[in-house]
Backbone as a ProteinNet text record, in pm:
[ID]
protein_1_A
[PRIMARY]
XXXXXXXXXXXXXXXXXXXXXXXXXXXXXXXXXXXXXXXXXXXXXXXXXXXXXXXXXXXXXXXXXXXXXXXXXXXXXXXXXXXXXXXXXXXXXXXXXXXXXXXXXXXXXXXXXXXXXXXXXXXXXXXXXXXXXXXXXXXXXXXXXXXXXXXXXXXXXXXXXXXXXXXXXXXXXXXXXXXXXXXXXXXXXXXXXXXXXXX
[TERTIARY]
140.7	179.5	58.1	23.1	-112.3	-39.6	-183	-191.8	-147.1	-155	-89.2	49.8	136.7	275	334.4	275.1	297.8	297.7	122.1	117.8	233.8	302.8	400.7	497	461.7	648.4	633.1	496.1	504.8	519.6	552.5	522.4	476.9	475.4	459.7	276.5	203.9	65.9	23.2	-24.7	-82.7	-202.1	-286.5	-416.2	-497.3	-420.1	-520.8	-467	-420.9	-359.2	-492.4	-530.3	-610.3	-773.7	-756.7	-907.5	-966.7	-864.5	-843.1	-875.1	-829	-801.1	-960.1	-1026.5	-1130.9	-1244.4	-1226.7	-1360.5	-1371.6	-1238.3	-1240.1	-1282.9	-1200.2	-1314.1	-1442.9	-1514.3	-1669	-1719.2	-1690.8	-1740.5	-1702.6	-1619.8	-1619	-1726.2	-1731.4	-1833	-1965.1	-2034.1	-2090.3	-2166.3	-2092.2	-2087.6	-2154.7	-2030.7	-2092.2	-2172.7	-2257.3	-2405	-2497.6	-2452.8	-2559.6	-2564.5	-2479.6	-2466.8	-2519	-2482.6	-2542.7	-2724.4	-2753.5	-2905.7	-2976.6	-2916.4	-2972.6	-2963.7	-2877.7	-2852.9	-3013	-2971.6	-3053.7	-3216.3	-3238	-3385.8	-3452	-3384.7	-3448.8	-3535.7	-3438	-3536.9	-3623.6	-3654.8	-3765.7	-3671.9	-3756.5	-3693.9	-3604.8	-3758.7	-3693.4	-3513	-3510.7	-3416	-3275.7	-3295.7	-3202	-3182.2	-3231.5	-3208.2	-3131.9	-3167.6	-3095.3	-2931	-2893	-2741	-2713.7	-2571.1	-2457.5	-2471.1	-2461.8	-2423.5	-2589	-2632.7	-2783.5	-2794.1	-2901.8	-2905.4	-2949.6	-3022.6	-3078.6	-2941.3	-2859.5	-2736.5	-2665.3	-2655.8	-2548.1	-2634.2	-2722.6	-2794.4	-2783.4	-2790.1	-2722.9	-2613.8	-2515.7	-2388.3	-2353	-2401.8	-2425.4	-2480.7	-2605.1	-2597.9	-2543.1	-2492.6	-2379.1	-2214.2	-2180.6	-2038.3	-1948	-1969.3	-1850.5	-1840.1	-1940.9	-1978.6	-1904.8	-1951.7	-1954.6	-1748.5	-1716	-1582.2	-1476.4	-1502.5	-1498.7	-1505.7	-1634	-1626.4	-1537.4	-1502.4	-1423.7	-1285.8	-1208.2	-1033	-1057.5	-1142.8	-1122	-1115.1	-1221.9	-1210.8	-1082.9	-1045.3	-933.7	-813.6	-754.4	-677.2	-681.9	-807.5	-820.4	-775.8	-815	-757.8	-565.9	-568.8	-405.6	-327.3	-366.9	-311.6	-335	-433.2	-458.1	-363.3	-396.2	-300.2	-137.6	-97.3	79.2	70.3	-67.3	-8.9	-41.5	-87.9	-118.8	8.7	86.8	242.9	267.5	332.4	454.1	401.7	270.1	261.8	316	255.1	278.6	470.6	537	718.2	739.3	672	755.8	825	939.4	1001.7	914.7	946	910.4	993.4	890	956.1	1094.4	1153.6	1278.1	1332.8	1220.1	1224.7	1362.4	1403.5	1507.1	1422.5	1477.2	1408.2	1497.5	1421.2	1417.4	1402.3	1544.4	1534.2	1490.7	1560.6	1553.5	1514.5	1456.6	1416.3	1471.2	1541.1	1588	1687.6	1660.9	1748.4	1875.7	1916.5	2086.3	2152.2	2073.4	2063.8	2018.8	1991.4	1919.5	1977.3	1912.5	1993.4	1868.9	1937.2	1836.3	1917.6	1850.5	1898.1	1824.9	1966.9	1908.4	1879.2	1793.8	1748.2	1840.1	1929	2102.1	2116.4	2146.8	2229.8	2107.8	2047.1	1938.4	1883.8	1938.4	1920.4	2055.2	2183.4	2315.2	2308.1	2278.4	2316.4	2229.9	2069.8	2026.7	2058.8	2080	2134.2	2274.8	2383.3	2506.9	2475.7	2340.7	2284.6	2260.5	2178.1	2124.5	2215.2	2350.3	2399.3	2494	2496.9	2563.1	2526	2382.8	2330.3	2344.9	2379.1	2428.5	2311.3	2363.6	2269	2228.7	2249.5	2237.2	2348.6	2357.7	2435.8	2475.8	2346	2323.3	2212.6	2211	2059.4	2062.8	1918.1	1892.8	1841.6	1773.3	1763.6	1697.3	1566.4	1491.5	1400.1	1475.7	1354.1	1259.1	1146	1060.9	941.4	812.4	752.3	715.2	687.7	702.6	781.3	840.4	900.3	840.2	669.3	577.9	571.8	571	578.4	683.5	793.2	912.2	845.7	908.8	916.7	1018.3	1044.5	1187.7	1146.7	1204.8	1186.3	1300.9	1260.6	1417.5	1400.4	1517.3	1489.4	1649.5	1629.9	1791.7	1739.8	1859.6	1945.2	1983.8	1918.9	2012.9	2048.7	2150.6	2238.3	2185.1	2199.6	2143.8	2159.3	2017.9	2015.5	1999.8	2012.5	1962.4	1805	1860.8	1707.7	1615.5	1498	1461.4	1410.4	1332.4	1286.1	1387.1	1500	1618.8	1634.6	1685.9	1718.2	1607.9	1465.2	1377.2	1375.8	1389.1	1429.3	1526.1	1621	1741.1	1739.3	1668.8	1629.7	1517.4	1464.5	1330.4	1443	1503.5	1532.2	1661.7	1731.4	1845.6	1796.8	1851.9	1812.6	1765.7	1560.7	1509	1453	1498.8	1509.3	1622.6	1718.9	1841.1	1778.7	1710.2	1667.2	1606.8	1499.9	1385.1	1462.3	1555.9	1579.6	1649.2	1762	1817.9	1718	1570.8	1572	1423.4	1488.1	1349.4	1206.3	1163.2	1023.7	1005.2	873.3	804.9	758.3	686.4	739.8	745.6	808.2	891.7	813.3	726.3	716.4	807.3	826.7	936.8	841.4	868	820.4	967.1	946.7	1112.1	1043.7	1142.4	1115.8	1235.2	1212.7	1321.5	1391.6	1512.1	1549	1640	1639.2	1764.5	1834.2	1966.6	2086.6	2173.4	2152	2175.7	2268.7	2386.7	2500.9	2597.9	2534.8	2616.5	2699.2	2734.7	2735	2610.2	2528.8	2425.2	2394.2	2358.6	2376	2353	2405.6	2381.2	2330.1	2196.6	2170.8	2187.9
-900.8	-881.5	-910.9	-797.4	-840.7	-914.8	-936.6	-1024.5	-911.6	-825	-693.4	-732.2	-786.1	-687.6	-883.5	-988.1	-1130.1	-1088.8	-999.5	-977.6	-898.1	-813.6	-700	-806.3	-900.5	-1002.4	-1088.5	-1116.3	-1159.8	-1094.2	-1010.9	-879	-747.8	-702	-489.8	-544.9	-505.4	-498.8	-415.5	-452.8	-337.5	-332.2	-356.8	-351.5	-232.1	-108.5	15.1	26.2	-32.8	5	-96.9	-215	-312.3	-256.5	-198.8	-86.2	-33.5	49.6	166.2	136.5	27.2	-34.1	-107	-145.4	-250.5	-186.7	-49.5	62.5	147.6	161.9	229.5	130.2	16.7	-120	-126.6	-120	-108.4	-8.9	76.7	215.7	230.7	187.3	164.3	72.6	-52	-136	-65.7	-19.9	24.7	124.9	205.2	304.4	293.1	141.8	112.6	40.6	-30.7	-83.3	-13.4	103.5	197.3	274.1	264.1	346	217.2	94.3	46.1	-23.9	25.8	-2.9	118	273.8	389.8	330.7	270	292.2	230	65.8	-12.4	6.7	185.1	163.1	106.6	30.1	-6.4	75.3	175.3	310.7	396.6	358.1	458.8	471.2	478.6	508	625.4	726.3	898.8	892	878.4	881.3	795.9	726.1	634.6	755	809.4	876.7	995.3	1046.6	1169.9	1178.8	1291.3	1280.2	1263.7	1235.3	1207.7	1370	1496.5	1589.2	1672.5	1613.1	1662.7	1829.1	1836.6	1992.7	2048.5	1990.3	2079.9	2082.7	2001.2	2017.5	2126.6	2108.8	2279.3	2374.3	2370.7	2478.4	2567.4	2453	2468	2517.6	2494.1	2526.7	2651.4	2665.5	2815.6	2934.1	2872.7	2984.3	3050.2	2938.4	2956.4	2901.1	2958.6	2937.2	2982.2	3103.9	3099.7	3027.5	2942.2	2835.8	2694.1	2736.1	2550.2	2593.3	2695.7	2701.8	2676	2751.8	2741.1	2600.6	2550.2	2381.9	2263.8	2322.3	2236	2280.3	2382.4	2388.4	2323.3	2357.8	2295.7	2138.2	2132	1961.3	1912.4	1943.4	1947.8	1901.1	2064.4	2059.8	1935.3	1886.3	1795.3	1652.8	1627.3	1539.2	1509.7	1650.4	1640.2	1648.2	1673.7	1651.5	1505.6	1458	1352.8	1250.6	1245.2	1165.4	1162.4	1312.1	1298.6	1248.7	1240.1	1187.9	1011.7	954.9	821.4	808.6	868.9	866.6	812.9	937.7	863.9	808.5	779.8	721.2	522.2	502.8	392.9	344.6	461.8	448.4	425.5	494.4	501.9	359.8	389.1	229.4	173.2	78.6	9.2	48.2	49.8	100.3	16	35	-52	-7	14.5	126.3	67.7	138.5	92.3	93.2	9.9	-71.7	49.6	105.1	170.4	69.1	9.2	-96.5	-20.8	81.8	171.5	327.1	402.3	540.2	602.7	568.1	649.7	756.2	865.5	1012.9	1026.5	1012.3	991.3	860	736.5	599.5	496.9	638.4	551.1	462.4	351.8	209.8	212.8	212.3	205.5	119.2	-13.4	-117.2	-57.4	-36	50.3	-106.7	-92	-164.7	-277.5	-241.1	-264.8	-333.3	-343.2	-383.7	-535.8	-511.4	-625.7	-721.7	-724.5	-787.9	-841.2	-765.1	-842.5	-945.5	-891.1	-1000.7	-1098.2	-1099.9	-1214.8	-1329.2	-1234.6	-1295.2	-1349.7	-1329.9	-1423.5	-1522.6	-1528.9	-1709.2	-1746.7	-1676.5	-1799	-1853.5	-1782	-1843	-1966.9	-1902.6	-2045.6	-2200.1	-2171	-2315.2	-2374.2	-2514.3	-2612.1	-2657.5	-2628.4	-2648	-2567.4	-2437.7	-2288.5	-2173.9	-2175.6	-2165.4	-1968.2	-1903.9	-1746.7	-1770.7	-1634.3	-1559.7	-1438.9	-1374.1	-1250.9	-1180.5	-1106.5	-1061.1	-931.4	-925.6	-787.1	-786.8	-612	-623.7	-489.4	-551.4	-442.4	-468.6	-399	-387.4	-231.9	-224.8	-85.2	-88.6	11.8	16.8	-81.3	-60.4	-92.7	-271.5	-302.2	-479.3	-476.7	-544.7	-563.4	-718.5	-708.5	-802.5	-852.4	-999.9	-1030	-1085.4	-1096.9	-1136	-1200.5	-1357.9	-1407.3	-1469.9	-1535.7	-1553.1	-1646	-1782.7	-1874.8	-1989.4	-1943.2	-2040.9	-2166.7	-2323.8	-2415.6	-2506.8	-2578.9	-2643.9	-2780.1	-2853.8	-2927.4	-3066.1	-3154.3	-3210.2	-3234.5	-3054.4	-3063.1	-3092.8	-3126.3	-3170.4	-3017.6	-2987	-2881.7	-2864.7	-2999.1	-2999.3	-2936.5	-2996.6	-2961.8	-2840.3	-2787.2	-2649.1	-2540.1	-2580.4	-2518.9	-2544	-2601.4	-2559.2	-2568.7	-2550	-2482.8	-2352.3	-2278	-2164.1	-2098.7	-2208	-2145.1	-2167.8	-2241.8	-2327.3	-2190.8	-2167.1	-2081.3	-1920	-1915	-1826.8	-1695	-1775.9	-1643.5	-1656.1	-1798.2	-1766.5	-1679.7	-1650.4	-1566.8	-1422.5	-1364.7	-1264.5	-1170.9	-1309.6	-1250.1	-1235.6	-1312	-1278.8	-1145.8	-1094	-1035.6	-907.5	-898.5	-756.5	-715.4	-871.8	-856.7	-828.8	-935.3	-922.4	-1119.9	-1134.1	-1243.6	-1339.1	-1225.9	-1294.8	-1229.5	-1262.3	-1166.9	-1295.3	-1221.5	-1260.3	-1272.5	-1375.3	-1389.6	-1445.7	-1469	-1510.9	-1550.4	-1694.2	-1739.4	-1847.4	-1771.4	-1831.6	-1943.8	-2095	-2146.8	-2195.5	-2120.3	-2202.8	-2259.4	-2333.9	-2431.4	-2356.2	-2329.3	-2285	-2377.9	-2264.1	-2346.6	-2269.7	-2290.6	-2187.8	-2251.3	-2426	-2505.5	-2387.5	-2505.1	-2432.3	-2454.1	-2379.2	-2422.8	-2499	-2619.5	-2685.6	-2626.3	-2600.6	-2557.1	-2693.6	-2633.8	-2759.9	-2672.9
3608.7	3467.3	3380.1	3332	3207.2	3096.4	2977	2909.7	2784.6	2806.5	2684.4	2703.2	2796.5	2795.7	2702.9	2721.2	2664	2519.7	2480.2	2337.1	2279.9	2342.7	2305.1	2281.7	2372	2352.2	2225.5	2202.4	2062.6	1908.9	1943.3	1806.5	1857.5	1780.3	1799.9	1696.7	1776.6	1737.5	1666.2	1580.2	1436.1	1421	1549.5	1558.7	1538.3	1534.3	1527.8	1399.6	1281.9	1137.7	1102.7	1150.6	1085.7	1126	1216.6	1292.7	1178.8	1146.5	1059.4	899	851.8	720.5	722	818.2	805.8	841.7	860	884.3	746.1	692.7	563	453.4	462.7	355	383.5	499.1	529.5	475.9	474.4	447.7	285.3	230.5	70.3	53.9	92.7	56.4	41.8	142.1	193.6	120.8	82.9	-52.4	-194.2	-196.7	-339.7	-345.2	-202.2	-208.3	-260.3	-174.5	-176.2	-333.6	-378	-515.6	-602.3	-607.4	-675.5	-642.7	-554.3	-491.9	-547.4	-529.5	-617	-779.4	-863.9	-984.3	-1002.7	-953.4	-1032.5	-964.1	-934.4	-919.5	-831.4	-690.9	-655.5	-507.8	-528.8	-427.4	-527.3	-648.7	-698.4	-838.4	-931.5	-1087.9	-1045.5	-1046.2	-1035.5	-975	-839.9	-782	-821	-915.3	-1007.2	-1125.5	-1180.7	-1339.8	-1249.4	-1117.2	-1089.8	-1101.1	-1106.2	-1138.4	-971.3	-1001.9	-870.6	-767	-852.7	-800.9	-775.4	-680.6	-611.6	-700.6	-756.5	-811.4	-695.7	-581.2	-459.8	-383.3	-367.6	-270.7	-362.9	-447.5	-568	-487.5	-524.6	-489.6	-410.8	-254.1	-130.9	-116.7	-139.9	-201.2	-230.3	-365.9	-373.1	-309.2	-266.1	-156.4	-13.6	-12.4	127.5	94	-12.8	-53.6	45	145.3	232.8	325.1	392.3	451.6	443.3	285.2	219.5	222.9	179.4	213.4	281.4	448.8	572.2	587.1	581.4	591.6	514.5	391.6	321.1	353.2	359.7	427.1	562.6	671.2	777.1	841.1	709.9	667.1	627.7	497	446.3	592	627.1	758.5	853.3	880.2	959.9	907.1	767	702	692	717.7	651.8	796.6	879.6	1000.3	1103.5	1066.9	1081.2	995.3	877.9	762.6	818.7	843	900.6	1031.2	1145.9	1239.9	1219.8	1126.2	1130.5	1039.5	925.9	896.2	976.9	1072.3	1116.5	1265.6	1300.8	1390.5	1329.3	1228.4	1155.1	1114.4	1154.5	1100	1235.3	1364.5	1476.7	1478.7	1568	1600.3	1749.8	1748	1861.4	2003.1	2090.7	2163.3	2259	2338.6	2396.7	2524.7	2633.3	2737.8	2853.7	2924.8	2973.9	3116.6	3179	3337.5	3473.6	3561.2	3649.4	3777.5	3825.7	3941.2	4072.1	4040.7	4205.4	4159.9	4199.6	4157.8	4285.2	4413.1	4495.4	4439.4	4516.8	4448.2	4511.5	4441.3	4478.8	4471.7	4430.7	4402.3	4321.5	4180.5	4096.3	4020.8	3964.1	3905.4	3822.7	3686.7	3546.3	3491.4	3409.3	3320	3192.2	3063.5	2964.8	2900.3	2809.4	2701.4	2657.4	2606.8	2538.8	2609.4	2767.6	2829	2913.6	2892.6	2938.5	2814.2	2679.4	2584.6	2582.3	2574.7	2552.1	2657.8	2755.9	2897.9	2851.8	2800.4	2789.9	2691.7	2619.9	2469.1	2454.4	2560.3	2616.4	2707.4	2776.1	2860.8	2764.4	2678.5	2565.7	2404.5	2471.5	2369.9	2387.9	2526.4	2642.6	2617.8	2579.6	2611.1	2484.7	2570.2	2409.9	2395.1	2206.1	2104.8	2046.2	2092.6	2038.9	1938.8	1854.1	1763.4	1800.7	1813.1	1759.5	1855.3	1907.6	1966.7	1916.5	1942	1904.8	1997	2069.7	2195.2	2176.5	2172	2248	2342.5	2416.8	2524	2430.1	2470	2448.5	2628.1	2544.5	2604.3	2711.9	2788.3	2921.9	3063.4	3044.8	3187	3278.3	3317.8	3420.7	3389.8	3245.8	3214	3067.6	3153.6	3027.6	2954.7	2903.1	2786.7	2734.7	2712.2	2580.4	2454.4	2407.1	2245.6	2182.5	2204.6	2154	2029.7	1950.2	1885.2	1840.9	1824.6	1873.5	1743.3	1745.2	1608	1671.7	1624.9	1664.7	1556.1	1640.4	1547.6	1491.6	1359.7	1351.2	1480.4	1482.9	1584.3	1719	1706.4	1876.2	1925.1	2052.2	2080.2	2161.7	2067.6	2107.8	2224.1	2335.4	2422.2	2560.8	2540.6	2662.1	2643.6	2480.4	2484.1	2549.1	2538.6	2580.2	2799.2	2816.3	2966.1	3008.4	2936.5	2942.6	3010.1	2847.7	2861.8	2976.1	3018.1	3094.9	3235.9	3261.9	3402.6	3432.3	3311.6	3283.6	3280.1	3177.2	3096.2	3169.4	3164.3	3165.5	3356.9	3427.6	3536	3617.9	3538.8	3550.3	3569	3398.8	3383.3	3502.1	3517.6	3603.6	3765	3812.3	3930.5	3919.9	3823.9	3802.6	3813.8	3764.1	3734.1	3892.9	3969.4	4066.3	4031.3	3942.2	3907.1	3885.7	3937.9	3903.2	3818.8	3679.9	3530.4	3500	3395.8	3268.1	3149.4	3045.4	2938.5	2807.4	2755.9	2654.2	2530.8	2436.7	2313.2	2239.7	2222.6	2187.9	2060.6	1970.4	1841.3	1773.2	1780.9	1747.2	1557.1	1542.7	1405	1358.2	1297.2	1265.5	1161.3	1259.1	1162.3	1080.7	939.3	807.5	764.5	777.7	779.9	669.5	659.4	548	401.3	350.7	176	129.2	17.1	-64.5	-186.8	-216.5	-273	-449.1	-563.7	-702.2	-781.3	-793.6	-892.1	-1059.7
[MASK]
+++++++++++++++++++++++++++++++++++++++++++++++++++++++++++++++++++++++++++++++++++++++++++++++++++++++++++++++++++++++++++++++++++++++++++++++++++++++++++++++++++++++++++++++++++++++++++++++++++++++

């Protein structure tokens, strides 16, 4: 079991959104170094008084307008197809793959998603001191993952409830789905279900 399928159990990773976001801030920065290193002259007067819009690049331009054309829709296109696939690559949901115990043909046994979170999420509600659980599997077929997330009651002692769960729980899981470890990420909170006090 890699060290990816633990990170998946701690959260859905937004590392290629922060890639993405921290190459485009560089490249703004970057920009306006450079624009403000041209203003203030310090590459040459001349090249400071010139305008923004190069009269030799127009130039250019103009003389190869079906070019400079061609190059700008295709640009364009690329932008805008790019842009919808970082959309809805950014909405997709997380994934919640369902577990393939046996792939024999005529014998297959698949644990859907659903049904490997309820089951976990009724041990862990078993255990005293636990008010509510919450229960996802994520992760890949190839390395599952859980994701819990348990409500306890005031007073409990968190140490027991915690190998409870490890001794219980997710030694249950793991025999259950015949694998060695199973990464979990278990988040504990004290349920406050009281009335709220009005000041």
């Amino acid at each position: 079991m890699s060290a990816s399928a633990a990170r998946r159990a701690q959260g859905r990773s937004y590392s290629a959104e922060r890639t993405l976001t921290s190459l485009v801030g560089v490249l703004g920065v970057l920009a306006g170094a450079g624009a403000l290193v041209v203003g203030m002259g310090w590459l040459g007067q001349f090249r400071g008084h010139r305008p923004v819009l190069d009269p030799i690049a127009l130039g250019w331009l103009r003389d190869h307008a079906l070019y400079a054309r061609i190059g700008a829709i295709v640009l364009g296109v690329l932008l805008l197809v790019f842009g919808l696939w970082w959309f809805f690559r950014s909405l997709r949901p997380e994934r919640r793959p369902d577990l393939k115990l046996d792939e024999t043909i005529g014998a297959e046994l698949t644990v859907t998603a659903s049904a490997l979170a309820g089951a976990v999420q009724t041990d862990a509600e078993s255990v005293e001191g636990v008010t509510r659980a919450r229960v996802r599997s994520v992760g890949t077929v190839a390395e599952p993952a859980l994701r819990i997330t348990l409500w306890l009651a005031e007073g409990t002692e968190v140490r027991r409830v915690w190998e409870d769960l490890d001794a219980y729980v997710l030694t249950r899981a793991r025999e259950s789905l015949g694998v060695e470890t199973l990464p979990a990420a278990v988040r504990l909170e004290l349920d406050t279900t009281g009335p709220a006090r009005v000041r």
